[in-house]
N, C-alpha and C positions, 0 to 999 in steps of 0.2 A: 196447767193442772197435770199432776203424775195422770201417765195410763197407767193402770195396772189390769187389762186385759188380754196382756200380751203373755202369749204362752208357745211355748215348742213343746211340741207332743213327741213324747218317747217311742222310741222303736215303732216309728211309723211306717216305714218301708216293710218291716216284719209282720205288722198287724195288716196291712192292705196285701200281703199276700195271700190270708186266710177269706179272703171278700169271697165268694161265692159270686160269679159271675151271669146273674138271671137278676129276673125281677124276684124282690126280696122284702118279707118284713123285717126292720132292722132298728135293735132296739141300744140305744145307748143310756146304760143303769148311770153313769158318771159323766155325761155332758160337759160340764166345766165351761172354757170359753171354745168348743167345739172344736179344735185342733185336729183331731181324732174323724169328727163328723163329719166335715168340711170335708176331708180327701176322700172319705170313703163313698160321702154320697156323690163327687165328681164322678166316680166308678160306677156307682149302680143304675140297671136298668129304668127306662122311665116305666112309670106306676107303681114304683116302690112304694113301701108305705114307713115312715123313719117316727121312731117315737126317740122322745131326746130328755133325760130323768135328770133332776139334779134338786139338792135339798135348798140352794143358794138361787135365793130371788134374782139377786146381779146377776150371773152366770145366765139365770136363764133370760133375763132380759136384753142380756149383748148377744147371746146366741141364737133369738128370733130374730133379729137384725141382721145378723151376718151371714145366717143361711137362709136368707127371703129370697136369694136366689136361686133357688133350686124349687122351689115352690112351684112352678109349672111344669117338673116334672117328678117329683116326688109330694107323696100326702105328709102334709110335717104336722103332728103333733107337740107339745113340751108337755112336762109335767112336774110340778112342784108338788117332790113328793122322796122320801127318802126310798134307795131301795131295797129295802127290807119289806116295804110293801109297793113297788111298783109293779110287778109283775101281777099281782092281784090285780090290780084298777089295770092295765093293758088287757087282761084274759074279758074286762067284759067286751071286748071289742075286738081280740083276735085270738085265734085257738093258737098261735104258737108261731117262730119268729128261726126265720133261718140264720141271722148273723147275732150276737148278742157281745158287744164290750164293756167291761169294768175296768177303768183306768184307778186303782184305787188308792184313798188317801188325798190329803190336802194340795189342790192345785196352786201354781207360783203365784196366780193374782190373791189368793185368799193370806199366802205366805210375805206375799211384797207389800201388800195395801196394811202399815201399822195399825190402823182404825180395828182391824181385827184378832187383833191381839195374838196370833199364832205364833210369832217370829219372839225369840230372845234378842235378835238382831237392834229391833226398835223399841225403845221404852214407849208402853201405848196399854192402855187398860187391860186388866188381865181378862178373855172374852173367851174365842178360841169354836166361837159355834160358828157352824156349817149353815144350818137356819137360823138367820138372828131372828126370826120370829117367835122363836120356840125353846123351852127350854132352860137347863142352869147353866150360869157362866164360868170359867175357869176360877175366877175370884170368889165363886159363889162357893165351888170346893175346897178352895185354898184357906177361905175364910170361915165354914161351920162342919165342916167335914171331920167325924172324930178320931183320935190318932188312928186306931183300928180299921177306917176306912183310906182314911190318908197312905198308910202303910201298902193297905192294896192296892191304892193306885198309882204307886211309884215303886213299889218292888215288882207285883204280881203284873200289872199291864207295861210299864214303865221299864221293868227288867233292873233297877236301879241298885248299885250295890250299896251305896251307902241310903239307903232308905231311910230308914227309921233316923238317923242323923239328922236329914233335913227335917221330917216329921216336927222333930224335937225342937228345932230351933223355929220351924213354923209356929208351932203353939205358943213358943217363949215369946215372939214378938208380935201374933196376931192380938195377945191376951193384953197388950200396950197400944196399939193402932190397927189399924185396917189393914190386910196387903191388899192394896187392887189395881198393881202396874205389876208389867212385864219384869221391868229393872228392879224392882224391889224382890222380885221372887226370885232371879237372877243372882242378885246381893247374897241373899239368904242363903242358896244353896252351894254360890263360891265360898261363905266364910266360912263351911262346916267340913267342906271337902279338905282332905290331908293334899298336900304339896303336889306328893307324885301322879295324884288323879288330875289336877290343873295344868300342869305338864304334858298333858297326853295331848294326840291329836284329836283336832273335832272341839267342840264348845263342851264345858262342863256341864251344862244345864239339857242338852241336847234331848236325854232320853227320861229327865222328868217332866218335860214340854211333851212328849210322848204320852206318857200315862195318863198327861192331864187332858189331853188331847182325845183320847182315847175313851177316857172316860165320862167328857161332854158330850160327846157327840155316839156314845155306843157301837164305834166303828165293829170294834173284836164281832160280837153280835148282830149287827148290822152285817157284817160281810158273812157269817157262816149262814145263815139265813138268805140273803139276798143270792150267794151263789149256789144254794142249794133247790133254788125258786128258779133260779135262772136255767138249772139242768133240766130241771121237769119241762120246763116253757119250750124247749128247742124241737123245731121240728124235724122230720125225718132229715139227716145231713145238712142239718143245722148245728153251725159256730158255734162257741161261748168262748170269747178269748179274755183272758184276764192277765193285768197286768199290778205288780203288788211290787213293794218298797223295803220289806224287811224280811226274814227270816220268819216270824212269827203271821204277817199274812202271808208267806206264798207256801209255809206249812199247813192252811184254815184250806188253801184248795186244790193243793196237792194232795192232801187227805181225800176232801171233797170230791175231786176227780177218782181218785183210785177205789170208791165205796161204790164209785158204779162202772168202772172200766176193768171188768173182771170177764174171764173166760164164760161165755153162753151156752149154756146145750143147745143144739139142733136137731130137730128129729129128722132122721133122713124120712121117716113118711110124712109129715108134715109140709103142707104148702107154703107157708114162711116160716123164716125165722121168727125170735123175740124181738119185738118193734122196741122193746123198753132198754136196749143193749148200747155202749159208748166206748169209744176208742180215743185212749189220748194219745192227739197228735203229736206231743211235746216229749217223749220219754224223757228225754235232758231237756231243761226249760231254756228258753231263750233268754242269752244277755245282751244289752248293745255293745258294740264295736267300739274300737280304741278311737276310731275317728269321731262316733257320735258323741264318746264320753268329751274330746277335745274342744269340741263346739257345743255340748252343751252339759256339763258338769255335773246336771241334775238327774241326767239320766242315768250314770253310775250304779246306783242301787236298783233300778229296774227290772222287774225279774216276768217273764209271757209264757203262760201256758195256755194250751189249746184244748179242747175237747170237744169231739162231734160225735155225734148220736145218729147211729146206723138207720 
């Protein structure tokens, strides 16, 4: 039987720099298959308390398993729960978390296992959810979605230039059969695309697998939210390190960082400062190295910014 549990975690050695060396609550908003969790709670003080968030049952099923080891000296919670609302359900149980990571975007097991429909790679039902529990599937918008929605979600999240092309030729053959495989959607968008776009490097379907992806799962929304939740949640010289895959999420929190890492008044008569004040650590965000890109190729697009709260 394929694993598909196996994951190398991006700019690892960057992210365990930012660890905060004490006993810590430490909340991981994107769990995945714990890559990420695993070294960091090797590091942390015993009595920590690690809450571990992920919308994927699997995920969080291999990842109570792989960290039962640490269990006698950290408090492990999981939480199947997206994090647009995890930081809510954690506050009824802890005022606020000194490390906090967002690995964001689709992990390799969700990308390699075809059952899930993510990949162009495998012809496999068109699916694409985070929660199979929950939710519409990729075929579910391919197939009743009307142009005008389709449009948005392959220009407007998708970034797609030939948008409305595919749209067009979606409607022409949904209106004859069903699409509800990977390869048929695939099909569709290589016959409308002009020569010089199939020419190019990278897959042609790459970034309307994007939009549609995008659009199941509410990431865009999801992540301005969740990292906006995550800023509030941190406590005094508490973390929030985030790490994003495109131009368009590491712009949702380099925004998000820069709306509150803004010059503070101090009053010299005053006893403290403003407790509500945050410095980002990242002024140029961090990329991985040529070695990490060499050994693991996925990392390439990886992009880590930091932000602590005075």
């Amino acid at each position: 039987m394929t694993n598909y549990n196996e994951h190398t975690p991006v700019l690892l050695e960057e992210v365990l720099s930012f660890v905060p060396r004490k006993k810590l609550t430490y909340v991981d908003m994107t769990l995945g298959r714990a890559g990420h969790a695993s070294e960091v709670l090797a590091r942390v003080l015993k009595g920590s308390t690690f809450y571990g968030v992920d919308r994927d049952e699997d995920a969080l099923d291999y990842s109570r398993g792989f960290l039962s080891s640490y269990s006698s000296k950290v408090d492990l919670h999981f939480l199947h729960i997206d994090f647009a609302h995890a930081i809510d359900e954690i506050r009824r149980h802890e005022k606020g978390a000194d490390f906090i990571l967002m690995d964001i975007g689709v992990s390799s097991p969700q990308f390699d296992d075809p059952s899930r429909g993510f990949s162009y790679r495998y012809d496999a039902p068109l699916d694409m959810r985070m929660d199979r529990s929950d939710g519409i599937t990729a075929k579910d918008i391919v197939n009743t979605y009307s142009e005008k929605e389709l449009y948005r979600v392959f220009h407007d999240l998708g970034e797609c230039r030939y948008a409305m092309s595919v749209v067009k030729k979606i409607e022409e053959v949904r209106a004859i059969k069903s699409i509800d495989t990977t390869f048929q959607l695939v099909d569709i968008i290589k016959s409308v695309l002009p020569e010089k776009e199939l020419r190019k490097e990278g897959h042609p379907a790459k970034q309307f697998f994007l939009g549609l992806r995008y659009e199941v799962n509410n990431e865009i929304g999801e992540l301005k939210t969740g990292v906006e939740k995550a800023i509030d949640f941190l406590n005094p010289k508490g973390r929030l390190v985030v790490i994003s895959f495109n131009s368009e999420e590491d712009k949702i929190v380099k925004d998000a960082f820069r709306k509150v890492d803004k010059p503070h008044h101090v009053d010299k008569y005053a006893k403290t400062k403003d407790e509500d004040s945050y410095t980002n650590l990242t002024k140029k965000p961090i990329v991985p190295s040529e070695d990490e890109i060499r050994a693991n190729p996925r990392a390439k697009a990886s992009i880590l910014r930091v932000l602590e709260r005075s």
